[in-house]
N, C-alpha and C positions, 0 to 999 in steps of 0.2 A: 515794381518788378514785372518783365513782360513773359512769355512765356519762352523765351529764345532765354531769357535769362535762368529760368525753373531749370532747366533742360541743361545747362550749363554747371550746375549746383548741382544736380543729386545725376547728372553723366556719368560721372567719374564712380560713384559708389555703388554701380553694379557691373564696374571692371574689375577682373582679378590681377592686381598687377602685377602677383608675384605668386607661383606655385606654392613654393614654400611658407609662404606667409601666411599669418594666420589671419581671421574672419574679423573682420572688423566691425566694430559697432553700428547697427544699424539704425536708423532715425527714421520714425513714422510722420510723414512730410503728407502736412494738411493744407494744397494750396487752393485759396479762398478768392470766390470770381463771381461777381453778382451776374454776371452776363455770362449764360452759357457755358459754367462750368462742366457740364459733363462733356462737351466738344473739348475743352482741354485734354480730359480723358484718353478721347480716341486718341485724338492726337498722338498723345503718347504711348499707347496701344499699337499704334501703326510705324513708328518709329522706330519702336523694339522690335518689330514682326518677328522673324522666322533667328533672328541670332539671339534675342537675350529671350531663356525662357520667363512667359509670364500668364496672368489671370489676370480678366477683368471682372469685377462682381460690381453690382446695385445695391447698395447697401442702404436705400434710401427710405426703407419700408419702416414703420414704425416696429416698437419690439412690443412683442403681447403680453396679457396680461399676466400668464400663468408662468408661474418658474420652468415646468417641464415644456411646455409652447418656443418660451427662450431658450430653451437648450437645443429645440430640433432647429430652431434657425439657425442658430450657431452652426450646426452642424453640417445643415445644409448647406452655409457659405462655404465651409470650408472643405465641405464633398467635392464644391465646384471649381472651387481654387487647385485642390488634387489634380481634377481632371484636366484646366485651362494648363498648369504647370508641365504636364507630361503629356500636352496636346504642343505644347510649345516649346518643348526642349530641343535645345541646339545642337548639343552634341550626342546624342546618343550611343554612340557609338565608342564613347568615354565611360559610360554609364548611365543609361535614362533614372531620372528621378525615383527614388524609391520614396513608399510610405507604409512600412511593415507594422510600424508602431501604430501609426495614424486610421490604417486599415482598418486591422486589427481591431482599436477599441472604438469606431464608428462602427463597426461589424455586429459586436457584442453590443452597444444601445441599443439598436435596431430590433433586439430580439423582443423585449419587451416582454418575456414571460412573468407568468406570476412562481411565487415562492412552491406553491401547491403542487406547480407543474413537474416539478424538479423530486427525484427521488435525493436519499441521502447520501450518495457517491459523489463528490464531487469532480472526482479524476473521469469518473465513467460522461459527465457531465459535458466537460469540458475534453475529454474525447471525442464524443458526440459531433459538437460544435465543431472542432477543427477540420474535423471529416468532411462536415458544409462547407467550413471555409475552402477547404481545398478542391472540391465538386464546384464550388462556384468560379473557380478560375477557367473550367472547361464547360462550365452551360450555364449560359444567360438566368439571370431568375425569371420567375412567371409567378402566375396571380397578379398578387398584390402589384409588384411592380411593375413602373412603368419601361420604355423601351428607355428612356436618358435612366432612370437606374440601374438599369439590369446593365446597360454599357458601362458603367460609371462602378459599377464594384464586378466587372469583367476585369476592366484594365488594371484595377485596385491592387486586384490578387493576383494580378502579374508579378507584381513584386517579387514571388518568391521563385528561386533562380531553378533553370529547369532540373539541375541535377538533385536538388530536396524535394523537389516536384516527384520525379520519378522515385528516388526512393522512397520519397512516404505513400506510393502506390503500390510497389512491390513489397517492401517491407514498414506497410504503415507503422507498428505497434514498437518496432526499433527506432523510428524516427520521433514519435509522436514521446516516448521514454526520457529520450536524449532532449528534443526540443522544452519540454515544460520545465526539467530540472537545471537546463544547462544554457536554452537556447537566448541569444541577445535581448530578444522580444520581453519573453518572461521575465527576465531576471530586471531589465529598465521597471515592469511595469513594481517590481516589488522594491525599488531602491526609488525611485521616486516622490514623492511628498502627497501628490493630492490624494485625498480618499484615504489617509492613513491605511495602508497597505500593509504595514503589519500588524492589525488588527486582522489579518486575515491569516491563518496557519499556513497556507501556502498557495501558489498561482491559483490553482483549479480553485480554490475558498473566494478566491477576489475576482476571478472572474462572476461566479456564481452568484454576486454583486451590481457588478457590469449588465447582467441579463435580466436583471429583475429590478429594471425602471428605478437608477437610484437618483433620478431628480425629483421625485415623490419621496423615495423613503430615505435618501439622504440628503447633502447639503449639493442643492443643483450649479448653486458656483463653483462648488468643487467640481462637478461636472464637467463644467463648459472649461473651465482652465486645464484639466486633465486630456480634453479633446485639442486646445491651442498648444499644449506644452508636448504633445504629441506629434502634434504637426512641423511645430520647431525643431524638434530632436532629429524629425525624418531628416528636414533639408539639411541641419549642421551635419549631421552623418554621412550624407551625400555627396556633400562638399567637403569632408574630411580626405587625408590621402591615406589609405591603406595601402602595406606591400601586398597582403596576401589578398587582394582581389584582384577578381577578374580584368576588370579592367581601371588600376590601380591610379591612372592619369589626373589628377582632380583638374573640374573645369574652370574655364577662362572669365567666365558670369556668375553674376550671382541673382538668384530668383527676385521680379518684381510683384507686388501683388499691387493694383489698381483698383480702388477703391470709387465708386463712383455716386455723386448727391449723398456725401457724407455730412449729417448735421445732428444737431442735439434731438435726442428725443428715438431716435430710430436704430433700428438693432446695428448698424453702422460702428456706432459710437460704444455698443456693447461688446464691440468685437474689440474697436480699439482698446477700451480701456482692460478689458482681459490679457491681448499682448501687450503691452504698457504691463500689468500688474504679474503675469509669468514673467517677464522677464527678471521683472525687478526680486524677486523672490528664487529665482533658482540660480541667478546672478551666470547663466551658460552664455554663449555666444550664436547666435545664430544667424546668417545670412541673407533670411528677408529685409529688403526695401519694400516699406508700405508707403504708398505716394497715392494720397484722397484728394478730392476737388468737390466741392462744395462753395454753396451761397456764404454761408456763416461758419465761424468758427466753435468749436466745442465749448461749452462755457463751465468753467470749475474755478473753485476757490484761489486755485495753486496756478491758471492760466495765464501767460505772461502779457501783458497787455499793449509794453512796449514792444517794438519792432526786436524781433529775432532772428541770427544769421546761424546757418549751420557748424557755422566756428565756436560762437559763443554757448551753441547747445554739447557740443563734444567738452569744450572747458568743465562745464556745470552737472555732466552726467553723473560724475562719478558720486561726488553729493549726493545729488537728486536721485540717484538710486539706492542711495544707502539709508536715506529719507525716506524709500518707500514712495515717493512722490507719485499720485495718481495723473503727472504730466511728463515724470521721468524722460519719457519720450518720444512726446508727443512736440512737433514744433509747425507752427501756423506758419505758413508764407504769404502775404499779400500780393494779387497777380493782378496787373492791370485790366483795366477792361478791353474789349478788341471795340476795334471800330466800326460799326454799324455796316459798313459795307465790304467789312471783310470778312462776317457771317457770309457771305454769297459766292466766295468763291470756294475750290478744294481746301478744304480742311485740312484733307491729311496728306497735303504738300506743306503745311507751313514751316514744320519742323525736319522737313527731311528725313531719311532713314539713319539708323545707326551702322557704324562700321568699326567694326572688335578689332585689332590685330589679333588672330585669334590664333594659336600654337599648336603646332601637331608634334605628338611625340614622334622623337627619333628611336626610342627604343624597341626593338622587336620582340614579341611578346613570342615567349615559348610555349605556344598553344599544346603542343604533344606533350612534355614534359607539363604542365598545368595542370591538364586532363589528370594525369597520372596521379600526382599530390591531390589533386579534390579526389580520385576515387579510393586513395587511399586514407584520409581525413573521413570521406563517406563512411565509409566501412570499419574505422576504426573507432567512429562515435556511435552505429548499429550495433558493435560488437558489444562496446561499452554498455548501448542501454542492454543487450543481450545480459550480458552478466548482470546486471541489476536487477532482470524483472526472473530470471533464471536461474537462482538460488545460487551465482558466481560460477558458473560450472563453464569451464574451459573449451568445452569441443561445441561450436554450438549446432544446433536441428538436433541434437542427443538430450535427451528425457524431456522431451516435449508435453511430458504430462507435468512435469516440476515449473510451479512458480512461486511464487512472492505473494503472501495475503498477509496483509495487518503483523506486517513483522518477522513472518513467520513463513518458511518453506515447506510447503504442502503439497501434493500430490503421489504420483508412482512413479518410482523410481524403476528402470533398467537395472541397475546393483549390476553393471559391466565393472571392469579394472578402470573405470575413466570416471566413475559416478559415484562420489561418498557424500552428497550432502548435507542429509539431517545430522543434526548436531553435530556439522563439522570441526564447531568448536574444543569439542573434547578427543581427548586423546584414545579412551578407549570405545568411544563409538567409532572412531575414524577405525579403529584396528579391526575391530568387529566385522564391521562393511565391506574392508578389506579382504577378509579370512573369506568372508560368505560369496564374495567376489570370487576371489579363487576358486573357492569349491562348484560355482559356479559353471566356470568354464572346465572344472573336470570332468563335472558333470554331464557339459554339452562334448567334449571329447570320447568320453567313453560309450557315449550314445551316438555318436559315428561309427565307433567300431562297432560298438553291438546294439543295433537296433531293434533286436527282438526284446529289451528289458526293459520295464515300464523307465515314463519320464516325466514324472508329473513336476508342476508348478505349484510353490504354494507361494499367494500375498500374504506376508504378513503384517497385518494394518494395525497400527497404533498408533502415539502421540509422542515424536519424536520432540523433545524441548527444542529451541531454539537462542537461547542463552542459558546461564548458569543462577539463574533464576529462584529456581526451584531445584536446589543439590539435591533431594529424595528422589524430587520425579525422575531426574536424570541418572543415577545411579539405579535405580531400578529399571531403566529402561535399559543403561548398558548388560545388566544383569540377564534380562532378556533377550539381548543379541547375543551374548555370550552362549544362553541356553539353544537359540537355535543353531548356532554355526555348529555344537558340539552334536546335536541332533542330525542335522545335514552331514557329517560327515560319517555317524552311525548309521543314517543310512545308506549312504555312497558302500560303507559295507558291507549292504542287505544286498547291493545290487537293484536298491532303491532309485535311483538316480534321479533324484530332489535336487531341482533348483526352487530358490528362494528368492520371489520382489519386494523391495520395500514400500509403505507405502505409507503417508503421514498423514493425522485427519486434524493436528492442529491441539492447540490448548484445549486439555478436555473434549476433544473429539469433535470441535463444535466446527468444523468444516468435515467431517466425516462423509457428511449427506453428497456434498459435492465430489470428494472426492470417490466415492462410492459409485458415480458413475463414468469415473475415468477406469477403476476398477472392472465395471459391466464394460466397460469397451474395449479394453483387455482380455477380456473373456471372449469376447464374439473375434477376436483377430487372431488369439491365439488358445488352439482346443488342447495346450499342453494344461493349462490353470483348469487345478479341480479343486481347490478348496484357498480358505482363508481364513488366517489364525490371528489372534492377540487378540485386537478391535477396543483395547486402552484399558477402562476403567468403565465403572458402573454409574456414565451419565443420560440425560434425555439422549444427548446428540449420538451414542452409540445406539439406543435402540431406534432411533429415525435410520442409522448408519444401515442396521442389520434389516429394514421393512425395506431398503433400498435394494441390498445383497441377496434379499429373498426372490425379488422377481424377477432375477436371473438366473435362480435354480442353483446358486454356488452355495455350497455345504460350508458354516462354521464353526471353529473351535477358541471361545474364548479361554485366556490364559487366566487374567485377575476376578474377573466379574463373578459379580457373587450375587446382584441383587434378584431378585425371584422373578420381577418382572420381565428379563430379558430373555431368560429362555422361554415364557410363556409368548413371547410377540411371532417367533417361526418355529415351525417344527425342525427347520435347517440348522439350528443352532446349538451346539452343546457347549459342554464348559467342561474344566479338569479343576476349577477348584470347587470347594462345597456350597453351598448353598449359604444366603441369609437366614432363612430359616432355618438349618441345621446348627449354623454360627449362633442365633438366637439362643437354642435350644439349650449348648453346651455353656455359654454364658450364664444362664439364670441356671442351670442348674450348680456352675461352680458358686454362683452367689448365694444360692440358698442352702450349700453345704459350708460354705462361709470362707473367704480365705484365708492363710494359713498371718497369722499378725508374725509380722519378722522381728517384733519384739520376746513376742513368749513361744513363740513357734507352734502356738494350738489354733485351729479353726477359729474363727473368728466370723460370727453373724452381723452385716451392718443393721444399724439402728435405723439407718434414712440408706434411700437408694437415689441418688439423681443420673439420669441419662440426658449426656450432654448430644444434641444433634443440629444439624443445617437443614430445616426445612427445605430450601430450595437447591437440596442435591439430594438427586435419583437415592444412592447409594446411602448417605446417612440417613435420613428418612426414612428408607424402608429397614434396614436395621434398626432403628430404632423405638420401631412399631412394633416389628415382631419381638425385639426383647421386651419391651412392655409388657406386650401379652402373655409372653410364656412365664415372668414373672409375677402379674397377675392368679395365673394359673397355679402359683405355687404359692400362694397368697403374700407374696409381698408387691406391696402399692407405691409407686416409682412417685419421687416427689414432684410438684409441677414446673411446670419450667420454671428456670431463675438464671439470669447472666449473674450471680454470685455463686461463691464457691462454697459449698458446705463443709466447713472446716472443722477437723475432729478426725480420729481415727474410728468413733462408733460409726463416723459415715461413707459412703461410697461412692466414687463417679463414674460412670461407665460412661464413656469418652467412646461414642457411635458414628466421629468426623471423621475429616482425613487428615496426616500426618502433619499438614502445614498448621492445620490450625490447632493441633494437639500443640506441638513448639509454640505458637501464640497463647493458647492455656495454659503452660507449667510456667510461663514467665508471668505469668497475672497471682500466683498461686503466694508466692513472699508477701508481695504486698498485702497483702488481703489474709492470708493465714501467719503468717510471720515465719517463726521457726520449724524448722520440717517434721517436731514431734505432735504440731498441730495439721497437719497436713492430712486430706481424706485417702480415705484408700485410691487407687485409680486401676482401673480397668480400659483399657483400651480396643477398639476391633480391630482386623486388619487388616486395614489400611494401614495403620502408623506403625506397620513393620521395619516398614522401609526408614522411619524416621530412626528407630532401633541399630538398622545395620549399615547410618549413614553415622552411625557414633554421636551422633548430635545430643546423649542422654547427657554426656560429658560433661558439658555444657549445664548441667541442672543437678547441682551435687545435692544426695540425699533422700531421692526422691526414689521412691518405690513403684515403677511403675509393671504391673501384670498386661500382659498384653495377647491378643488373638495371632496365632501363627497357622499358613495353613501349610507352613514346610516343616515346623519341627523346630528344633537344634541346628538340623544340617544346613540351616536358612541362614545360622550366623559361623556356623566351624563346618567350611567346608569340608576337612579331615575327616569327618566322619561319614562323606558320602564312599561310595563305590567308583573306582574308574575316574571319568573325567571332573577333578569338583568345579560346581558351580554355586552360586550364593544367591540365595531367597528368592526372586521373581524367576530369577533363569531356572529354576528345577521347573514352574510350573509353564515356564514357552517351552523348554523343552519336551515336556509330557505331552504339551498340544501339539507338536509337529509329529510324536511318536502316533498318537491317535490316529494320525490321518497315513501315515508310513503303513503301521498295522493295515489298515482299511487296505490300501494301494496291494497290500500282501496278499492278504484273505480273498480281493477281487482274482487277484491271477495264480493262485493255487501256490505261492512261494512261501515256505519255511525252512528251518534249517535244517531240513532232509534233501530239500527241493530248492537251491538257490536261484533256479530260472522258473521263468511264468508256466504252467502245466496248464493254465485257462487261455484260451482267447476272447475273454471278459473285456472289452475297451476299458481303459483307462479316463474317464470324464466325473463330470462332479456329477451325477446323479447314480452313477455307482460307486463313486467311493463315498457317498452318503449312505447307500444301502448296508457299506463294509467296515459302517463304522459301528464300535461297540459290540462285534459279534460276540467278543471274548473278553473279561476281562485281565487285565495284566497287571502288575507291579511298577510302577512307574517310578520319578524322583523324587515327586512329592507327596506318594504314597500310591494305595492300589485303587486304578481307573474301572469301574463297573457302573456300568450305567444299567444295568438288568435287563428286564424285558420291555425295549421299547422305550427307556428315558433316555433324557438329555443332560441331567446329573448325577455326578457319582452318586452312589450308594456308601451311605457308611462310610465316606472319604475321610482320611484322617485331618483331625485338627487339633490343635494346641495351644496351651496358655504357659506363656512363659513370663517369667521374674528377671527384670535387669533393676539392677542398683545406681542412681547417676552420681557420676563422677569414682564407681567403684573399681572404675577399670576389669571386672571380671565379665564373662561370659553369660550370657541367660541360662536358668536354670529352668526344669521342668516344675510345671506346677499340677499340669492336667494334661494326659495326651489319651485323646478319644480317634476309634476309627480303627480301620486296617493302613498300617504304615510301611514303606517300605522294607525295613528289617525286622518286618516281621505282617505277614500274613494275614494272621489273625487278628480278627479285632480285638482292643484292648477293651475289658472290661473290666476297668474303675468303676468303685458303688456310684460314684456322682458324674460317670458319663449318662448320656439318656440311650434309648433305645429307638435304635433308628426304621 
């Protein structure tokens, strides 16, 4: 076969002969020429010139020793082949060659970092990276690189079409949202085969892969066929007909790659048998013609030894690839020799040029209309990742302090008529938001017309759930909202004129820290915010919250927290419910007058005392120390820890957790004690109020549980409050907002002789710190007197109540210690202590 004859053979298979048609099989044609095989080469090089795009590589070099060595060669042919392909494209103006895929994860090898280098984000990670990748479309790299690099991944990341270009400059963090979850690139690289990709939790996890050299720490063939099966997908893609692109025409050629002193032994032959082995394995189609020239033929078991014609090898493919055949498609041509004296003349006249009948559309492309659908495509997929990283919120550039962390919508909210969204899931938070919304904007109205009346801000910070997760947490939070909206509106009739931010620090407060300085920046834009109420529960991450909030001089009023440590961390800090240690106090003292047995109805002293707590929360911990000691004190000796239950009614648990895990103890309690006449007494703190007025006792017939209230009765029968009722958490948010209302009073000389300000006292958080606690008052959840100079009530009222599960009745009182609302004076029961 002569080379007018090669030429004639594999001619025809980089013509498109039909638009519509699909990509036909292509055949890696290995033609073999002891004379000057690489002049066949050019030959064919020069032939194709400027109409059929093509690359020529030297693949003649031996392959090295090392797996990772093999893989940068690999890579590097096929870097070169990128560049030859879209240095040699014919039509451009059809659509030049793309290689988004190919880029991409030739991009990420490259990087070559170690695991070390890498923090544990792997979104922040691969953030990072894309931000490179897209900087390097506009400047050459430097260092390392050479000038053929830095040109060669210039043109690379051309690829990406200029209108994703521009918006992920203007609005990188919309585009970059939209791209990893949604974009073609991502989603190929995780539907794909090599590298087992779902072994990875998602793109950013398998990139993080990609960058940390896995022809060392993984399987490096997998590598190199991840980099050729890459490369394939670009071109079939290329050569697919989209309507909705740009320029939707598919072209008339299909890519050549020329392979040049291809023979056994040489990374040549590594390349082929990779395409040979992708193919065969993802069974796609793709439209490279590989045409090699070489002294010798590839030598393998499966090589056909007789003569092969390109007929016979399309008959036998479909076999030979379903065999896996490592020569699937590989087919050797025999080319004659030339004649000695026709090395001497032009070469690259023998075979003449090529001539395409090559097609131009007739269709005129509606460039204006186009524009229009991509900017609204643009913007419609920004919007989208908007709503995703933006807690779903509808208007967007509004609550630019609200995102998305670990599931969960954290930050400060505006609380406008457009912003509900911590726990939009629920019905009565959404109502809540909305009430506080309202009042709101009354508030900013009526502070139009009268501007002489104060107008302070309060954040009120806590841990808005995020699913229905946790029914206690979340009903005590509504509870709380409820409390403030009813307090906002009490004061709207001070002539108080409180608006209300919300503000969410997450599961247990444990993005508090952060958000704490979306808070402080709050504060410095707007000098209406003097203080900030709730701030969760009694965890580390609230008192890191509050070391935050202190050094910007904003005054707090926590609503639940009780643990000792948290008001001892600022002076800025007060609280409206009682202490741990007051809670201690009344504890041991009801256990050491014993509780009332609901069998005989007489006092009853336990035998054994066990205090059940969580070491590694703030809040049980430190309750559970100080009841220790105060029982200590009273000589009874608390049994040693035991995850078993002490079962008997001589014995008793005082249950020093929180609510969730009191419901994970009364289900452990059958098994292990049986029937409920063996059952230990139980005492609970509280926290597992809330577990109390979320009815969950119900649920546990039998079971006698006493438990710490620091509201009273009126925590479970609203009825018996005064005026607006509210249920358990919500009396003491509402107290907290009164404190600071008070203060806002006391600074501008307003009471109810004087409902306008008689001071010109400014309104800021270092004076309604001073105005706080002047007096004390009678609050919901009893009387707030912080004395002289504290941060805790004095004397605050608390209670131990009796609920029966599955009784369906109301709690009764069993202890009620303190000054309480309906009444004044403190109660002095012989078994309260003395405060």
């Amino acid at each position: 076969m002569s080379a007018a004859d090669l030429l004639r053979l594999v001619g025809p298979r980089w013509v498109r002969p039909r638009r519509l048609g699909r990509i036909p099989d292509q055949p890696i044609v290995h033609a073999v020429r002891e004379t000057a095989p690489g002049m066949l080469a050019d030959q064919l090089s020069d032939h194709l010139a400027t109409i059929v795009p093509h690359a020529e590589l030297h693949v003649g070099d031996a392959a090295r020793g090392t797996e990772r060595e093999r893989s940068v060669q690999v890579r590097t042919l096929l870097d070169t082949a990128v560049l030859g392909l879209r240095e040699h494209d014919s039509w451009p103006r059809i659509g030049r060659l793309q290689f988004p895929r190919y880029a991409l994860t030739s991009w990420l090898l490259k990087q070559n970092l170690r695991p070390a280098e890498l923090n544990h984000a792997p979104h922040s990670n691969i953030r990072d990276l894309l931000h490179d990748f897209l900087n390097s479309r506009r400047r050459p790299g430097r260092g390392k690189q050479n000038a053929r690099e830095a040109a060669a991944w210039t043109s690379m990341t051309e690829q990406l079409p200029w209108y994703l270009f521009l918006l992920s400059l203007v609005a990188f963090p919309f585009y970059y949202a939209l791209w990893v979850r949604r974009g073609k690139v991502p989603r190929w690289f995780l539907r794909q085969q090599y590298l087992a990709p779902r072994e990875s939790a998602d793109f950013p996890s398998f990139v993080r892969r990609l960058i940390t050299t896995p022809s060392e720490r993984e399987s490096a063939e997998q590598v190199r066929r991840l980099l050729v099966h890459a490369f394939l997908s670009d071109l079939s893609d290329s050569h697919s007909r989209r309507l909705w692109r740009w320029r939707w025409v598919p072209k008339d050629c299909y890519p050549v790659l020329l392979l040049k002193d291809l023979r056994p032994g040489t990374i040549g032959e590594t390349l082929v048998r990779l395409v040979n082995n992708v193919r065969n394995e993802t069974g796609a189609r793709d439209p490279l013609l590989v045409v090699a020239t070489g002294e010798q033929p590839l030598e393998d078991g499966e090589t056909p030894r007789a003569p092969v014609t390109l007929e016979q090898w399309e008959r036998d493919l479909q076999a030979a690839r379903r065999k896996r055949s490592p020569t699937a498609w590989y087919v050797p041509l025999r080319i004659a020799d030339e004649p000695a004296d026709a090395l001497d003349y032009d070469r690259f006249g023998a075979l003449g040029r090529a001539h395409l009948p090559l097609k131009r559309s007739k269709l005129v492309r509606r460039t204006p209309l186009l524009l229009v659908l991509l900017l609204l495509v643009g913007s419609t997929a920004g919007y989208a990742g908007y709503l995703r990283t933006h807690c779903g919120q509808w208007w967007p550039y509004q609550n630019s302090d609200i995102g998305e962390v670990d599931g969960e919508c954290i930050g400060v909210s505006d609380t406008t008529s457009t912003s509900r969204f911590f726990s939009a899931h629920d019905a009565r938070m959404v109502a809540a938001q909305e009430k506080i919304a309202e009042q709101n904007e009354e508030a900013e109205r009526r502070w139009e017309d009268q501007p002489n009346l104060p107008h302070p801000t309060v954040v009120y910070f806590s841990t808005f759930p995020s699913s229905d997760d946790d029914p206690p947490t979340l009903a005590g939070i509504a509870d709380e909202l409820d409390g403030v909206a009813v307090m906002q509106r009490e004061s709207l009739g001070r002539n108080v004129l409180m608006k209300v931010v919300l503000a969410n620090g997450g599961l247990r407060m444990k993005h508090g820290p952060r958000v704490a300085a979306d808070v402080a920046e709050l504060v410095g834009r707007d000098d209406s915010v003097v203080a900030v109420a709730g701030l969760g529960g009694s965890w580390q991450a609230t008192v890191d919250t509050i070391e935050a909030l202190e050094a910007e001089g904003v005054p707090m009023v926590g609503t639940t927290i009780s643990a000792d440590l948290l008001s001892e961390s600022s002076p800025l800090f007060y609280q409206v419910a009682p202490s741990n240690a007051w809670e201690a106090k009344v504890v041991a003292n009801y256990i050491a007058a014993g509780p009332v047995d609901p069998r005989t109805g007489a006092p009853r002293r336990p035998d054994n005392v066990l205090i059940y707590s969580n070491p590694r929360d703030l809040y049980s911990h430190d309750l559970a120390q100080l009841t220790a000691g105060e029982l200590r004190a009273r000589g009874i000796e608390p049994m040693p820890d035991s995850d078993r239950i002490p079962c008997g009614k001589q014995n008793l648990v005082f249950f020093a957790g929180r609510a969730n895990d009191l419901a994970t103890f009364l289900t452990k309690m059958p098994p292990e004690c049986g029937k409920p006449e063996n059952y230990p007494q139980l005492l609970a703190g509280d926290d597992t109020s809330k577990l109390v007025l979320d009815d969950a006792m119900d649920d546990h017939e039998g079971v006698v549980l006493d438990h710490v209230s620091f509201t009273g009765r009126s925590a479970w029968d609203p009825q018996s409050q005064q005026g607006t009722p509210l249920r358990g958490r919500g009396l003491l948010a509402r107290d907290a907002l009164e404190v600071i209302a008070l203060a806002v009073q006391t600074i501008t000389g307003m009471d109810g002789d004087n409902p306008a300000p008689t001071q010109r006292t400014p309104v800021t958080g270092g004076t309604v710190w001073r105005g706080i606690g002047k007096a004390p008052f009678v609050g919901s959840s009893g009387t707030i007197d912080y004395g002289a100079g504290g941060q805790i009530p004095v004397d605050k009222s608390i209670s131990i109540l009796r609920v029966t599960g599955g009784a369906g009745t109301p709690p009764e009182d069993e202890l009620v210690c303190g000054r309480f609302q309906r009444d004044p004076v403190a109660h002095r029961d012989p078994r309260c202590p003395v405060p």
